[in-house]
C-alpha positions, 0 to 999 in steps of 0.5 A, a space after each residue: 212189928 213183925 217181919 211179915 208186917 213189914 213185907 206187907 207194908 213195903 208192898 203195899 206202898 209199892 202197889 200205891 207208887 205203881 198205881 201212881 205211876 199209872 195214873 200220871 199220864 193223866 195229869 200231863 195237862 195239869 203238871 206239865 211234862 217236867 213235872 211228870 218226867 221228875 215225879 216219874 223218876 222220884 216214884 221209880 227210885 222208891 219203888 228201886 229203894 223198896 225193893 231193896 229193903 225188901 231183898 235184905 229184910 229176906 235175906 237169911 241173917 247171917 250166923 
């Protein structure tokens, strides 16, 4: 897998997580509010841990 590869998966997974993100008020009736606040935070966290990788899979190596 080449760098570029790997980007495009990162934001994709990180376009499926937002998407989720939107779509969870929408569950509040079946889930409930515990649930929504626990996934919402876990959804949040990966998106943050993504985007990390991300930073560091850009960064210039270092000589």
């Amino acid at each position: 897998m080449t760098l570029e590869e790997g980007l495009e998966l990162i934001t994709n997974y990180k376009k499926g997580l937002e998407k989720f993100l939107e779509t969870l008020p929408e569950q509040s009736v079946q889930l409930g509010s515990e649930m929504i606040q626990t996934l919402t935070l876990n959804s949040k966290n990966q998106i943050a841990n993504l985007e990390a990788i991300e930073k560091s899979l850009k960064r210039p190596p270092k000589s």
